[in-house]
N, C-alpha and C positions, 0 to 999 in steps of 0.2 A: 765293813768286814772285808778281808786282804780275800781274794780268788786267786786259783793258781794255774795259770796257763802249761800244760802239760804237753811235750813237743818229741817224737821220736824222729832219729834221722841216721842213715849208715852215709859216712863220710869215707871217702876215698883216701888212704895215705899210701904214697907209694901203689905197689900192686894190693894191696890188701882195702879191706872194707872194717869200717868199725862201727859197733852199733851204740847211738847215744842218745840218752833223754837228757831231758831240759825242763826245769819247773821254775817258772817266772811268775813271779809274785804281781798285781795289778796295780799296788803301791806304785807312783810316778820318780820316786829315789831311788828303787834301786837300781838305777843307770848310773847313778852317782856312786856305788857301792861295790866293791870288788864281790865277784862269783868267787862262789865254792865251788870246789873242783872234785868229787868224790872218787878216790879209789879204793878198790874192791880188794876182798883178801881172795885164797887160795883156793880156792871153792866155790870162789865169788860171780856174782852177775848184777847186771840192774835191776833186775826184777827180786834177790833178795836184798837187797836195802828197803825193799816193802814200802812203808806208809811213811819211811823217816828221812825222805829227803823232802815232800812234799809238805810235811810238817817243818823241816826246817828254813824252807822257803817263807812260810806264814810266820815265822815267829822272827826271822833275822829281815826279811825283805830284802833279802836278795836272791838275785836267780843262783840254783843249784842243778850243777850240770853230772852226771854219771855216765859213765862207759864201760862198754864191754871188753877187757886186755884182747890183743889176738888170739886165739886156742881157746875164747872163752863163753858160754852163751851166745848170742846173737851176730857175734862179730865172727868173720871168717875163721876156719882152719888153722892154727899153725903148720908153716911149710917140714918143720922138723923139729929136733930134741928143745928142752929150755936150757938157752945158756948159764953158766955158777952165775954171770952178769946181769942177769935180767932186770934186780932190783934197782941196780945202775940205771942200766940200758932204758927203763922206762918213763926214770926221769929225767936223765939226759938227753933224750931221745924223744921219747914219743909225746910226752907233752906238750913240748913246745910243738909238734906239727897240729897235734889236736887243737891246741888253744889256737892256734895261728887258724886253723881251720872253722874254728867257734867264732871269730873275731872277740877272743878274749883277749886282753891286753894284761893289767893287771889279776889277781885271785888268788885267795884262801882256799889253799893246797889241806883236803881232810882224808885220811886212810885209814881203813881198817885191817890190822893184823898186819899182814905183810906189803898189804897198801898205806899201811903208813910209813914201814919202810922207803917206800917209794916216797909217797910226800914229804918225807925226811931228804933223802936224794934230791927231790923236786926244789927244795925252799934251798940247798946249800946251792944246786947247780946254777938257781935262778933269781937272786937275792934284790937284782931290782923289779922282778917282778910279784914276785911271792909274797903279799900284804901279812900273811900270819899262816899256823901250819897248827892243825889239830891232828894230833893219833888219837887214836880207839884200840889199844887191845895190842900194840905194835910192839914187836921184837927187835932188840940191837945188836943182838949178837946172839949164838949158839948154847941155848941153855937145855939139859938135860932134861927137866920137867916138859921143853916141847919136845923134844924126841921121843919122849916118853907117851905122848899125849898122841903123837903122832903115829906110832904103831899100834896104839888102841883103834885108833880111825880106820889105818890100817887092816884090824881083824873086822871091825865093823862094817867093812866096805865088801866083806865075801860075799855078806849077806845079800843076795837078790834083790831082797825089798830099798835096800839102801841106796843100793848101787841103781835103783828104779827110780829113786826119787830125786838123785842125781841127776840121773840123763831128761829128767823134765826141764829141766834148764840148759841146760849142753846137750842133749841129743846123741850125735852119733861121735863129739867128741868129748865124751864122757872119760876114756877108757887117758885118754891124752891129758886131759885136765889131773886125773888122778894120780897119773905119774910125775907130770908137773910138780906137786904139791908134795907127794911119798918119795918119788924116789932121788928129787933133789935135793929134799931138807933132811936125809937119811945116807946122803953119798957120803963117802969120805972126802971128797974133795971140796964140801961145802962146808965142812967143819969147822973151817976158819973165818966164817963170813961174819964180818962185824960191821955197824955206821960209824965207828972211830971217828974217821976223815969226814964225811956231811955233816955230822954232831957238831965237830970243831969249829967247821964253814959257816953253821945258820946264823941269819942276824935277825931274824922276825921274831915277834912274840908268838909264844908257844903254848897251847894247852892238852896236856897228856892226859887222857883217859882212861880208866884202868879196872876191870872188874877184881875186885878183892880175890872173887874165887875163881878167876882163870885158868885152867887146865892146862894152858899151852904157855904160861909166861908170869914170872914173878913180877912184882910190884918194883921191881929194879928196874925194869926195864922205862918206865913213866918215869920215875926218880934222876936216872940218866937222861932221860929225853929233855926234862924239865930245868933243871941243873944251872941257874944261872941266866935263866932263859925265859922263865914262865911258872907255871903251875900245873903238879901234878894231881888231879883227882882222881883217889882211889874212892870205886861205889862199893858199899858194902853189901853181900849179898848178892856178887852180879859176876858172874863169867865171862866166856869171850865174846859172847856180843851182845855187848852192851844197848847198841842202836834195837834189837828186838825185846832184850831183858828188862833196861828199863829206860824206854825212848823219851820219855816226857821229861827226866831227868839228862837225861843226855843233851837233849834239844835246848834246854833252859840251858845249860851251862856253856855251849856253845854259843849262844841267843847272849847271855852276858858277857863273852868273852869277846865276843866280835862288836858289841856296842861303840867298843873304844877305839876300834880298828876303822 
């Protein structure tokens, strides 16, 4: 039976601190196997990916590494606003310091919602090093149904209790994370923001995940992703998070698609 070594640690980039877990599998391969590299969506932290890295670790054997973006859960403050660039910026950017910092070499780039944006970004900017790229739930451009989906959050967030259950995981930058996520994907100036250019860049094998009933993104969005490239699976019966909605199904499909990788 695979055990899974569970490891926390805040690494120093630059002036900032970032907080990261680590689940390594006992299996003696996966040294041989490129890490998965999980990023979080807009809301996101290590601690909600929950049980589904730790499960993905036992079922692929390989180590899966998660981190907290800056401004977000465990990891330091943002010093100021989120640039329209972040999605960029994260994977041109801050990955290669974290991995360099992990002593990862190689790894399969996985994101959730606007973290697969990001490992979208990640796998065009880094193509010798990105082995394959999974999304979960991930947007490529500016569609009406998330804006829409996003001012429902929006009124849901007045709510005390919500906005309570938030700041368990962010804390006192609760108030910062929620603008991040509201008032960037609601500016006018982000209106234009598409992956066009990374889409065209990726050369790794690709698998797009996609809950049928997503509130925040139509089934175009994985269909694009996937395009020439890979395989789009839409779950039926499954929203935007897929990895909580239905993780056993999620894990297997990743667990087959990285066999070959």
């Amino acid at each position: 039976m695979t055990t899974i070594d569970q490891r926390d640690a805040l690494l120093r980039l630059g002036e900032h601190e970032l907080f990261t877990r680590s689940w390594t599998p006992s299996d003696p391969e996966h040294d041989r196997r490129a890490p998965v590299l999980l990023l979080h969506d807009s809301l996101g932290c290590v601690e909600l990916w929950r049980s589904f890295p730790q499960k993905l670790a036992a079922a692929t054997g390989r180590r899966v590494v998660a981190y907290d973006r800056l401004g977000f859960g465990r990891s330091d403050p943002h010093p100021g606003k989120l640039g329209l660039d972040f999605v960029a910026d994260e994977g041109h950017s801050v990955i290669p310091q974290l991995c360099d910092r992990l002593g990862i070499g190689d790894f399969v780039a996985c994101g959730h919602s606007v973290g697969g944006g990001m490992a979208i970004e990640t796998a065009a900017r880094w193509p010798q090093r990105c082995r394959a790229l999974v999304t979960i739930a991930a947007q490529t451009f500016i569609e009406e149904m998330t804006l829409a989906g996003i001012r429902v959050a929006e009124r849901d967030f007045q709510d005390p209790d919500n906005l309570a259950r938030l700041a368990r995981y962010h804390g006192d930058k609760t108030p910062w994370v929620l603008d991040a996520w509201i008032g960037t994907w609601l500016s006018p100036a982000f209106a234009d923001w598409a992956l066009d250019r990374p889409l065209a860049g990726m050369r790794c094998p690709v698998l797009a995940v996609h809950g049928e009933d997503d509130e925040y993104g139509s089934t175009r969005h994985p269909r694009r992703i996937a395009e020439g490239r890979g395989e789009a699976l839409i779950l039926p019966g499954v929203g935007h998070v897929p990895h909580r909605e239905a993780e056993s199904a999620l894990v297997k499909a990743i667990a087959g698609f990285l066999a070959a990788i």
